[in-house]
N, C-alpha and C positions, 0 to 999 in steps of 0.2 A: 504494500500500500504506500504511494506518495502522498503525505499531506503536503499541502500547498495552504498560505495564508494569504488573505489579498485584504484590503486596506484602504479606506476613504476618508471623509473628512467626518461622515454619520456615524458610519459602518451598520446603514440602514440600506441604503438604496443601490448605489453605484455597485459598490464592494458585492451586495449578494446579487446583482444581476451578472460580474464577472464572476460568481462563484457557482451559478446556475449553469452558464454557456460553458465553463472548463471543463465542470464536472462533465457534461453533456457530452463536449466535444472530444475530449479525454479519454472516456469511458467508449466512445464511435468507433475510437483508434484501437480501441482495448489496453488501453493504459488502466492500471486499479487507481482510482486517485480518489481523495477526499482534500473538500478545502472549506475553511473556514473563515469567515467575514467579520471584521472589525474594524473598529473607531483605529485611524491612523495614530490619535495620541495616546493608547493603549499599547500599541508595539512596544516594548521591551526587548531587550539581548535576552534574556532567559524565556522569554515565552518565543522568540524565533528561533531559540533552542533545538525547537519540538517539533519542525517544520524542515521541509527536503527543498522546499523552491516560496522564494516570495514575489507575489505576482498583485501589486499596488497598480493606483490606478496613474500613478507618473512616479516618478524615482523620488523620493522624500528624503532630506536631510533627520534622520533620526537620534541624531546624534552622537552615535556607535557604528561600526565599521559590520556589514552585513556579513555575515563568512558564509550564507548560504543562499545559491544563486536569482539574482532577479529577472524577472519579465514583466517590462511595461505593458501593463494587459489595458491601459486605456483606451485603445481604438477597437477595440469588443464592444465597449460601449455604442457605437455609434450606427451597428449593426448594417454597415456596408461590408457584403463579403470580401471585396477586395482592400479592405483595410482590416477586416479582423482575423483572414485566414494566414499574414506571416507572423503574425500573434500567435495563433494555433498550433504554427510551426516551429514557430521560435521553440515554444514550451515544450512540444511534441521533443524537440531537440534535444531542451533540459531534461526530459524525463529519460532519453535514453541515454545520455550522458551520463546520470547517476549509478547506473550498474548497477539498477535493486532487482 
């Protein structure tokens, strides 16, 4: 299973509509994924811990160095295929890079 985190400024709206389309598109590809949606001022270094990929909805200064790899999944939102499917890919990429 890869969990993934993704991140807004709510962690109501934006966050779970990319956390709906990953999982979706993810799971198409047959990646096992799970990901989980939160307030961007909730991120901590111990709770990114716990997470294989962080996939925000633009790159955040969070003010700790991420050690585990990011995807700007903002253009998912905007739900043009030809802006969200090298999103898809990008990640599709990270997940097989991780060697789980």
């Amino acid at each position: 299973m890869i969990k993934i985190l993704t991140a807004c400024g709510a962690g109501v709206n934006s966050s779970h509509q990319i956390k709906d389309a990953l999982e979706d598109e993810m799971k198409s590809r047959g990646f096992d994924v799970s990901c989980d949606a939160v307030m961007i001022k909730d991120v901590t270094e111990e709770m990114m811990s716990g997470y294989d990929i962080f996939a925000p909805i633009v790159t955040p200064d969070l003010g700790f160095e991420v050690k585990i790899p990011t995807v700007d999944c903002g253009p998912i939102l905007y739900r043009i295929p030809v802006m969200a499917q090298p999103v898809y890919d990008k990640m599709a990429e990270t997940i097989k890079s991780l060697n789980k």
